[in-house]
C-alpha positions in Angstrom: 81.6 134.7 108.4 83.2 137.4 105.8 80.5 138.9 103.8 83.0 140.3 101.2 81.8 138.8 97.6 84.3 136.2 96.9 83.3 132.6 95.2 86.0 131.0 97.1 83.1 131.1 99.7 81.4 127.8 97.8 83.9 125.4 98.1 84.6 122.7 100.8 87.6 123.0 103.4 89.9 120.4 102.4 90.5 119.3 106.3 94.3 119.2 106.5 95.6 118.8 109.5 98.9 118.9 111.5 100.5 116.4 109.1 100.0 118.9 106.1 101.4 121.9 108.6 104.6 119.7 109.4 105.1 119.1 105.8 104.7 122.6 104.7 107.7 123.4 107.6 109.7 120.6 107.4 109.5 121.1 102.8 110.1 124.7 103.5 113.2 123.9 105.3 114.4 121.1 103.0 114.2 123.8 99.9 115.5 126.3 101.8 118.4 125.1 103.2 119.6 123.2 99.9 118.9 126.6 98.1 121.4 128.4 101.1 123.9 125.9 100.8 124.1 125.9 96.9 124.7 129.5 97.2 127.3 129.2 100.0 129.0 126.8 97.7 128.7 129.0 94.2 129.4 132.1 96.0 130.9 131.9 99.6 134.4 131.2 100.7 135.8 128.5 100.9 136.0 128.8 104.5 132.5 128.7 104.7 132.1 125.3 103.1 131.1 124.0 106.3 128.2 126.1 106.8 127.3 124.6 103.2 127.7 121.2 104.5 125.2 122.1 107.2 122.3 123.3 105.0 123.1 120.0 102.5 122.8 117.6 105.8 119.6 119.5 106.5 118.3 119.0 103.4 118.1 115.3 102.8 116.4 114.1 105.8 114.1 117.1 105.5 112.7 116.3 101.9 113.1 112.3 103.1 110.3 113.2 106.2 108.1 115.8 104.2 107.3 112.9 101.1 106.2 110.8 104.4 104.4 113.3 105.5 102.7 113.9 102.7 102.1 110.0 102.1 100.5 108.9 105.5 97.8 112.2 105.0 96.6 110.3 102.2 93.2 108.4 102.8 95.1 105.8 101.3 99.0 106.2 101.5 99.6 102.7 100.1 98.5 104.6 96.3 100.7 107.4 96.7 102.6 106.3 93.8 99.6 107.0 91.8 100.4 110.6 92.2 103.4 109.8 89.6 102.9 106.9 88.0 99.4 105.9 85.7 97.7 102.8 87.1 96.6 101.2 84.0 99.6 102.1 81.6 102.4 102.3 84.4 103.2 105.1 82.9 104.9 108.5 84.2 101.7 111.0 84.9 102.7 114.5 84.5 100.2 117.2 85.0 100.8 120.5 83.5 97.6 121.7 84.8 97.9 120.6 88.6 100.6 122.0 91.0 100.0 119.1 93.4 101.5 117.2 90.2 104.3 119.5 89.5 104.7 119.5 93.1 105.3 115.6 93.7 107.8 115.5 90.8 109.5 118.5 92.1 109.6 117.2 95.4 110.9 113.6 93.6 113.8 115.4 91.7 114.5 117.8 94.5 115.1 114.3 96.5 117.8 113.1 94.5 119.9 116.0 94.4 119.4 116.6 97.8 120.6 113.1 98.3 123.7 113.3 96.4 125.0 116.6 97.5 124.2 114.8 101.4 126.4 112.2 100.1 129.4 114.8 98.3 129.1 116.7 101.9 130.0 113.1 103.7 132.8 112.5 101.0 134.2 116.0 101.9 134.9 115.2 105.6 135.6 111.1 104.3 132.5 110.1 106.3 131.3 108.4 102.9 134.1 106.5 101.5 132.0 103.8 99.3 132.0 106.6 96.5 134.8 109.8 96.9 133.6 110.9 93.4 130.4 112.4 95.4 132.0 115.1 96.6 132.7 116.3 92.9 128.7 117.3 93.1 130.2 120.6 94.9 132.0 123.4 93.4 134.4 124.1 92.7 134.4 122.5 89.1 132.1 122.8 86.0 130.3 119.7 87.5 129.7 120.8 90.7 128.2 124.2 89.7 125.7 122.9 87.5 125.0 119.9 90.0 124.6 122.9 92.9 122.4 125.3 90.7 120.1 123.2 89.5 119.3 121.6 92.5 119.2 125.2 93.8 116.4 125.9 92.1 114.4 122.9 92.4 115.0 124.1 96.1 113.8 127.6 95.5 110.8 125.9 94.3 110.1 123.2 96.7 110.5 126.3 99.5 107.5 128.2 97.7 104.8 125.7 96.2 103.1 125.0 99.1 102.1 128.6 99.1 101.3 128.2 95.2 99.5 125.0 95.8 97.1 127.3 98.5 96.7 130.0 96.2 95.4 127.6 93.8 92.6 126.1 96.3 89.7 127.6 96.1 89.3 128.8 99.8 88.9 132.6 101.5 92.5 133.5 102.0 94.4 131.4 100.1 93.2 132.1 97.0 92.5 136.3 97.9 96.3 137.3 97.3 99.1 137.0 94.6 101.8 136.9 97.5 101.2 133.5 99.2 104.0 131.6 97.4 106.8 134.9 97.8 105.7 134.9 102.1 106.3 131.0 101.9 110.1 131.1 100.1 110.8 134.3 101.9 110.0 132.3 105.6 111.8 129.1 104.4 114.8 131.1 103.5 114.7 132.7 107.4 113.3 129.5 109.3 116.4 127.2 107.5 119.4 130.2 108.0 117.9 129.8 111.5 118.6 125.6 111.8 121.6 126.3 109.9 122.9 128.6 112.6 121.7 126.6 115.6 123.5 123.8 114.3 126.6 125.7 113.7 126.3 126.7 117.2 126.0 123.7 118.4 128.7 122.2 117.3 131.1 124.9 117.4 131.3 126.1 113.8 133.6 129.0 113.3 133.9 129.9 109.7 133.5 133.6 109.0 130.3 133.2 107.0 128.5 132.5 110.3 128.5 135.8 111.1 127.4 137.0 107.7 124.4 134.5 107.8 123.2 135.9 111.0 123.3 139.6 109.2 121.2 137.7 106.2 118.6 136.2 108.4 118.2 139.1 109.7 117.6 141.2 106.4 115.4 138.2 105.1 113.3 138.9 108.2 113.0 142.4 107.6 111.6 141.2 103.5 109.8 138.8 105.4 107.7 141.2 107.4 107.3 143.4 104.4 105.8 140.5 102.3 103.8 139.4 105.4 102.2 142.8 105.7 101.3 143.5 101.8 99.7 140.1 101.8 98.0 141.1 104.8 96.7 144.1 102.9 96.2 142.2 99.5 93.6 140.3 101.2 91.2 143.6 101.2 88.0 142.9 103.3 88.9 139.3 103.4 91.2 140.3 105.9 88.5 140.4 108.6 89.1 136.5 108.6 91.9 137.1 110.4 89.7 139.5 113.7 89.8 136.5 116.2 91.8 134.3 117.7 93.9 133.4 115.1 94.3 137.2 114.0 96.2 137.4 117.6 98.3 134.4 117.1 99.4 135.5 113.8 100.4 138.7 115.9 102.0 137.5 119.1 103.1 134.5 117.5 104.4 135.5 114.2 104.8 139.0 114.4 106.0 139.9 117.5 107.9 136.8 118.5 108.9 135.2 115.1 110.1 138.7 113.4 110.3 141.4 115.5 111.7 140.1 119.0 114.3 138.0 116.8 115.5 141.5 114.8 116.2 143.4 118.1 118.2 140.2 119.4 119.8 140.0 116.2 120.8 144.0 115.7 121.5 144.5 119.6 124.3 147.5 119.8 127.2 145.2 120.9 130.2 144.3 117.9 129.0 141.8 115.5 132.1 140.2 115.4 133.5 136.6 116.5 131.2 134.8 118.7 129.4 138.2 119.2 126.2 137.2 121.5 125.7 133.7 120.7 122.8 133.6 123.0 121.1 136.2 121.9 121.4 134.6 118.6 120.6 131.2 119.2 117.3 132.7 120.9 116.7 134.9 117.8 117.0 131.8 115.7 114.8 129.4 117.7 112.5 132.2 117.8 112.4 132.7 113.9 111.7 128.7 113.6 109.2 128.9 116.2 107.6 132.1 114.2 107.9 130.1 110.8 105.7 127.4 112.1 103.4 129.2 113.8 102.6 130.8 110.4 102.1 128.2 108.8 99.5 126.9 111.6 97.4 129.9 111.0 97.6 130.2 107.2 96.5 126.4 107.1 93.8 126.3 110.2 92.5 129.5 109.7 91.4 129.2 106.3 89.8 126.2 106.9 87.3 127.5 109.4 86.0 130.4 107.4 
């Protein structure tokens, strides 16, 4: 037990489990990879529209499984529409006050643009021909932009609640540091360039943006282990929590094989050109995803148990 004054000490664990650790992963990839591919699409080349398509196919059946997620760790997932809707006026419920309310409506919104740029990246390759128009959700165009940006940042925010929605409970850890929210958007950005490259690999996507998303991942690993490390030391004594077990996961498993191993397979002296090491990459990448979820074990488990 920490003996560091804190009253976060008072207050009952709120027993998630391995459902609430799948949805934090699988919501942190949905935001993430929608946020990526809006800025492939606003920014990239047009040769690189694939890789967009990728993170916008990603997207869609991520947000789809993390609101099921979410439902069935209900006590009673047959009232998850309550979450939205008032019982006795049938009403919209919004609560400024309450993240997990921002949150569902975020994660409601987030669905539908996340649905139609699936559909506009079908259009593109005429997979989807019951409505063509749907590709006009992507840039280029006026249309397209704004469509891409705003669901961009509904992304952005999807990627980083959960880490809001901890900060906000009043548990040892959670609530000890400002930087919970940043380490979750900063490891959904590196855990979705990761799928986004391993399915570019697998199915023998060339565009010259791979190449530059494999130098991003990289970077966003290097923020990543800076943020991961001053929310380490924002925790101040609390951060004895973390002298067990779970303080040597977050090591091995994070650390060492979710950031570190992945950067020297990503920055190995060979020519980062072409199809330059494409195993070492897709190991760096599964690694990263592997690293991402291990994270979010410990964060959710070990706080939990204090």
């Amino acid at each position: 037990m920490i003996t560091a004054p804190s009253s976060t000490y008072f207050t009952a664990p709120p027993h998630w489990e391995w459902l609430v650790v799948f949805y934090f992963f699988v919501g942190g990839l949905a935001g993430g990879s929608y946020f990526l591919a809006a800025l492939i699409d606003l920014f990239g080349r047009y040769q690189d529209r694939p890789l967009a398509r990728l993170g916008y196919y990603i997207a869609f059946p991520c947000v789809i499984l993390s609101g099921l997620l979410l439902i069935f760790d209900l006590h009673r997932p047959e009232r998850f529409w309550h979450m939205l809707i008032e019982s006795n006026t049938l009403q919209p419920m919004f609560k400024l006050w309450s993240p997990m309310s921002i949150g569902s409506w975020a994660l409601l919104i987030f669905g539908f643009f996340s649905f139609v740029s699936f559909l506009g990246a079908l259009a593109e390759v005429d997979r989807f021909r019951w409505w063509p128009g749907a590709v006009r959700t992507r840039p280029p165009g006026i249309l397209g932009a704004l469509f891409s940006m705003i669901g961009g940042l509904f992304g952005f925010y999807v990627a980083g609640y959960t880490g809001v929605l901890l900060a906000v409970t009043n548990r040892p850890i959670w609530s000890d540091s400002p930087l919970l929210g940043m380490l979750f958007i900063v490891s959904a950005a590196s855990i979705s360039a990761a799928l986004i490259l391993l399915l570019a690999d697998r199915l023998d996507f060339t565009p010259p943006g791979v190449v530059s998303l494999h130098r991003m991942d990289a970077w966003v690993l290097v923020l990543e282990f800076i943020v991961l490390v001053a929310f380490l030391v924002s925790l101040g004594p609390v951060f004895r929590a973390w002298l067990n077990a779970w303080g040597l996961l977050l090591l091995f498993g994070v650390i060492i094989l979710g950031m570190l191993l992945p950067l020297a397979l990503y920055w190995r002296r060979e020519p980062l050109v072409g199809r330059f090491n494409l195993s070492n990459a897709t190991a760096a990448a599964v690694l990263v995803l592997v690293g991402g979820f291990i994270l979010r074990v410990v964060i959710v488990f070990s706080a939990q148990g204090v």
